[in-house]
MIPA-354376 format. One record per residue (C-alpha): x, y negated, z; residue in three letters. Coordinates in nm, 2 decimals. Each point is the difference from the previous one (the first is absolute). Layout:
N
     xx     yy     zz  aa
      X      Y      Z ALA
...
END
This chain:
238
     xx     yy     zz  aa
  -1.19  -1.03  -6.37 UNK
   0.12   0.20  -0.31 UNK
  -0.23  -0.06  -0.31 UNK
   0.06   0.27  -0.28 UNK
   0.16  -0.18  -0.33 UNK
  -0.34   0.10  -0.19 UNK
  -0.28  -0.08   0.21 UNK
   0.21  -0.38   0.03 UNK
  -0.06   0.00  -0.38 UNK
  -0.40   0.07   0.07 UNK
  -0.01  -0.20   0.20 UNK
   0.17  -0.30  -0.20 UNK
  -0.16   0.08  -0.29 UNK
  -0.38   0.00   0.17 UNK
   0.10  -0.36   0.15 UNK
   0.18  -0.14  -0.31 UNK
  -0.35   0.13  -0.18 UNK
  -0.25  -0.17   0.26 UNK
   0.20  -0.31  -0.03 UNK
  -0.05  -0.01  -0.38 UNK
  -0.30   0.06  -0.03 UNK
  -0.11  -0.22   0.28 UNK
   0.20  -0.32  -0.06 UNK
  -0.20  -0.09  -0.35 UNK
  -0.35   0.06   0.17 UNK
   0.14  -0.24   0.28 UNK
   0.08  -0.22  -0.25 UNK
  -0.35   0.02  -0.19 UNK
  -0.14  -0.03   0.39 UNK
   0.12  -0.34   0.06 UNK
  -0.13  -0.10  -0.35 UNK
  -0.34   0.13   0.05 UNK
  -0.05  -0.07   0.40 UNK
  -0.10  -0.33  -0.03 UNK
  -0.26   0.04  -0.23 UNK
  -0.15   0.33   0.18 UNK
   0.01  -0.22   0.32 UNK
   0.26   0.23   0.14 UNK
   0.18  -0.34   0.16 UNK
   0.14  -0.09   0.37 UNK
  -0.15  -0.30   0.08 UNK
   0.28  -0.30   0.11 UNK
   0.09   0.08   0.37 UNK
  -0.24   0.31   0.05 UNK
   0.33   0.16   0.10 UNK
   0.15  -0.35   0.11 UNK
   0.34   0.10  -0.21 UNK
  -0.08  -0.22  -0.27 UNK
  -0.16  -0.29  -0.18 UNK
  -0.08   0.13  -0.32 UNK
  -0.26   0.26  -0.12 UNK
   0.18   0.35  -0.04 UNK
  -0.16   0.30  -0.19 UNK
  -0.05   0.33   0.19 UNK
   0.18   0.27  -0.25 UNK
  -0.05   0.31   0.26 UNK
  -0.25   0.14  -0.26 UNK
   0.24   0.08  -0.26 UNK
   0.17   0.24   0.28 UNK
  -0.28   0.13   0.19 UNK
  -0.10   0.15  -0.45 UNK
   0.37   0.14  -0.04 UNK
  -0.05   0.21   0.34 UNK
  -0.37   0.08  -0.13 UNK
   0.15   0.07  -0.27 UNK
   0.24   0.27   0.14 UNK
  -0.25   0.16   0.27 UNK
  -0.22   0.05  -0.36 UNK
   0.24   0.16  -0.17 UNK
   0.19   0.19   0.29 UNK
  -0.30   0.11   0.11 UNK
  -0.02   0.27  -0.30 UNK
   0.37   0.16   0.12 UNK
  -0.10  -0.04   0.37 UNK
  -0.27   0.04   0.26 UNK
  -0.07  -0.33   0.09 UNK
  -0.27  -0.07   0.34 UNK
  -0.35  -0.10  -0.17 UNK
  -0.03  -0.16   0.31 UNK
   0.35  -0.22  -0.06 UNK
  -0.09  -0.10  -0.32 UNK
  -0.34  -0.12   0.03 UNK
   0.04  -0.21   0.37 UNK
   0.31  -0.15  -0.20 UNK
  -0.18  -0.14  -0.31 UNK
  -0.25  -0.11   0.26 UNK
   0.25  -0.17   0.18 UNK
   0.18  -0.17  -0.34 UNK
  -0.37  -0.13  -0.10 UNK
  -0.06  -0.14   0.32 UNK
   0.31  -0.21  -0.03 UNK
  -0.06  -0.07  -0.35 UNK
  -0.35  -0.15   0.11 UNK
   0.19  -0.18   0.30 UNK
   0.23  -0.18  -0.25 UNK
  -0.25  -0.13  -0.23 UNK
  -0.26  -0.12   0.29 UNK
   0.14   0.02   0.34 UNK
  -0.27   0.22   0.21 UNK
  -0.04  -0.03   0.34 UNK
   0.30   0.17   0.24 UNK
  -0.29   0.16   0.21 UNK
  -0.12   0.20  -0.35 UNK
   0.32   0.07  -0.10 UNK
   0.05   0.17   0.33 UNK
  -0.26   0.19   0.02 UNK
   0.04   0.10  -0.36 UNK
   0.40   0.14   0.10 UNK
  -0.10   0.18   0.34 UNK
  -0.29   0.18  -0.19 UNK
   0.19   0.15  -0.29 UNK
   0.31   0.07   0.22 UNK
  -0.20   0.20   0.22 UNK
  -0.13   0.17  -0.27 UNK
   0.38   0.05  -0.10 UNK
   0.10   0.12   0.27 UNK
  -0.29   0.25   0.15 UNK
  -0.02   0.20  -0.36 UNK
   0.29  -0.07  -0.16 UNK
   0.16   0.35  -0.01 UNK
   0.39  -0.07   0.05 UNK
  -0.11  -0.24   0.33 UNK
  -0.29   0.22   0.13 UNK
   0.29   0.27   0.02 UNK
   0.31  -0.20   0.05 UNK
  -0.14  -0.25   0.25 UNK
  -0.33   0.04   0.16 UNK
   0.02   0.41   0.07 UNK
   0.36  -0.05   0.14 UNK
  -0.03  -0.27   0.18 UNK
  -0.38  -0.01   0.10 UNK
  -0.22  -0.33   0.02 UNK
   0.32  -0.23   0.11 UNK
   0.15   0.09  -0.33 UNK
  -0.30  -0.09  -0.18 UNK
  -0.04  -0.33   0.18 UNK
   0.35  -0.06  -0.05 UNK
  -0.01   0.10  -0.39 UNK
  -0.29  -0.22  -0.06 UNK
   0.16  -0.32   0.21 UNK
   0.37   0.08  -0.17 UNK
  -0.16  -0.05  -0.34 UNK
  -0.25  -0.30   0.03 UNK
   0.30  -0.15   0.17 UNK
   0.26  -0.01  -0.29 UNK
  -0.30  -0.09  -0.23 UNK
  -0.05  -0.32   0.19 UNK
   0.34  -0.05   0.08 UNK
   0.13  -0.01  -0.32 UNK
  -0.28  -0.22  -0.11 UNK
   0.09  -0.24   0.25 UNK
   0.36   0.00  -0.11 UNK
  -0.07  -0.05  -0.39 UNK
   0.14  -0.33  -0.13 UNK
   0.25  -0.12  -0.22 UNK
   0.31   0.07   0.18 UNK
   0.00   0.42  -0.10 UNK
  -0.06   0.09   0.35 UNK
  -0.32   0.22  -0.11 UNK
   0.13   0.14  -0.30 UNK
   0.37   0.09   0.20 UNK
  -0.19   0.20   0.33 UNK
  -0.18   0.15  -0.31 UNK
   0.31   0.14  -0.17 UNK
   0.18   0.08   0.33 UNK
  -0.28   0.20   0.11 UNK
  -0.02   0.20  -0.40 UNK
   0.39   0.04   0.07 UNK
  -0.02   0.12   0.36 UNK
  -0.29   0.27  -0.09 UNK
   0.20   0.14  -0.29 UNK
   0.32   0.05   0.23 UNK
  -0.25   0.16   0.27 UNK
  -0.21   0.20  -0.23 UNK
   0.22   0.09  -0.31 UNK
   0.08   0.37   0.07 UNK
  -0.40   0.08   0.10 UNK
  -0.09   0.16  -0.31 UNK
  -0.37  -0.03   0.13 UNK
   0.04  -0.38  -0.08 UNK
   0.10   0.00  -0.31 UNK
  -0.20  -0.23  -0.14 UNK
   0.04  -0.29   0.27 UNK
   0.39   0.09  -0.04 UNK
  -0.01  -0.08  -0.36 UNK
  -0.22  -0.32   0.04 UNK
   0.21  -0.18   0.29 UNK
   0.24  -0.08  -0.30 UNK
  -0.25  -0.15  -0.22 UNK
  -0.17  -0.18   0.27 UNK
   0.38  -0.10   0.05 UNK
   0.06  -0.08  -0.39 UNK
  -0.36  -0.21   0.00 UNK
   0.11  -0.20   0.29 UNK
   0.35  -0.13  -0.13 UNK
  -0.15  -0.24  -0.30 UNK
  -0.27  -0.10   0.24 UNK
   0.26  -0.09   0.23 UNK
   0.19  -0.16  -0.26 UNK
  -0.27  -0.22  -0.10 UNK
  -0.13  -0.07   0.38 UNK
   0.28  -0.14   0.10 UNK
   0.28  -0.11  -0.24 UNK
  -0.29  -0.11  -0.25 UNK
  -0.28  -0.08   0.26 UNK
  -0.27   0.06  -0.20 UNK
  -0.21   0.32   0.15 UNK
  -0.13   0.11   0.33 UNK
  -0.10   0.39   0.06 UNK
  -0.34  -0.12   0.08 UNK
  -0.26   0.14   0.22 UNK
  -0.03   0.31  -0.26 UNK
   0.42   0.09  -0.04 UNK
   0.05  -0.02   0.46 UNK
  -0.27   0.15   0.05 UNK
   0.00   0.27  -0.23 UNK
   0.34   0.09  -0.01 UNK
   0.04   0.00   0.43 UNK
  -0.27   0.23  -0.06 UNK
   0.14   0.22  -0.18 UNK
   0.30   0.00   0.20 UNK
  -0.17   0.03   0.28 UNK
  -0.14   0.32  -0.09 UNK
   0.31   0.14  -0.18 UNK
   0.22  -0.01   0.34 UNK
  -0.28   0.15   0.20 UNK
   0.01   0.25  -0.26 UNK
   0.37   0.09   0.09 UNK
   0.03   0.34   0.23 UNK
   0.17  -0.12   0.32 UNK
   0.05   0.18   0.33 UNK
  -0.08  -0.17   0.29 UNK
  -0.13   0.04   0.35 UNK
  -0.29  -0.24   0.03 UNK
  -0.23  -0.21  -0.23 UNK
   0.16  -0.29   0.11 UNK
   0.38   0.13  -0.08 UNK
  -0.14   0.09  -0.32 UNK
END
């Protein structure tokens, strides 16, 4: 897949940004975790002994951050943007007093429904192509890679790589929809913010993602791929 010479350099420029900014607010995270009571608790995720701060936060405000500013250049879903910061405060809430999985649950089909019955780029891209199955499907495709990657967060980088595979396989998928702009131009810095956190989760072991950095971020990139315009014959193929 040919990549022109200048939208490389975007592109590397928009990651080697994300991961600047990012890695000093990682850095302040792990300082300031343990006193917020932002902590994993010894064996919560059975991968180690010792109490590790959750440093997702500092990621989950550099892509706030972005959908802020970005959304003055682009039009950017109302409904995205406000199920998402739902989502990220949700976790945040999770990480400092673990609620119960029933709430959390009920909490993630709600505002994904929401999502995905009024939000206009799936109404049109998903439910009025495909019907109720695509719906269904929509709404079961996201609240699974939310859990999923919750389930997979640890200390070994397995969250934060799926993570920056799936911001690497969008931008390759989605990169000449101009309509995307804007979810083209963050799958970089979602890239960018995920290489320092990766650094520090496993070589330095000391950060999970947290409740709020899996969940918000498979959110997110749950949405942008349903986003993406694809052909297919069925909800299912789809």
């Amino acid at each position: 897949m040919h990549i022109p010479l200048q939208e490389m350099l975007e592109f590397l420029l928009l990651m080697a940004g994300a991961a600047i900014i990012a890695y000093p607010l990682l850095l302040l995270n792990v300082s300031l975790a343990p006193r917020l009571g932002l902590i994993d608790w010894p064996k919560a995720r059975g991968l180690t002994e010792h109490q590790i701060p959750i440093i997702g936060h500092s990621l989950v405000l550099v892509s706030i951050l972005y959908f802020s500013v970005a959304k003055v250049f682009f039009p950017i879903s109302g409904w995205f943007l406000s199920t998402a910061v739902v989502i990220g405060m949700m976790g945040m809430l999770d990480d400092r007093q673990p609620l119960p999985a029933i709430d959390k649950m009920f909490v993630q089909t709600v505002f994904v429904v929401c999502l995905v019955l009024f939000d206009p780029n799936l109404r049109n891209g998903i439910s009025e192509q495909f019907g109720p199955n695509g719906t269904f499907l929509s709404i079961f495709f996201i609240l699974g890679l939310m859990n999923a990657v919750n389930f997979i967060d640890g200390i070994d980088g397995l969250a934060g790589l799926v993570l920056l595979l799936g911001g690497v396989g969008f931008f390759l998928v989605s990169r000449n929809h101009s309509d995307l702009g804007v979810f083209v131009s963050y799958a970089p810095v979602l890239i960018g913010s995920l290489i320092p956190f990766l650094y520090l989760n496993v070589a330095k072991r000391k950060g999970f993602l947290g409740n709020v950095g899996s969940y918000f971020f498979s959110f997110v990139l749950a949405y942008m791929h349903l986003s993406v315009p694809i052909e297919a014959h069925d909800a299912f193929s789809r």
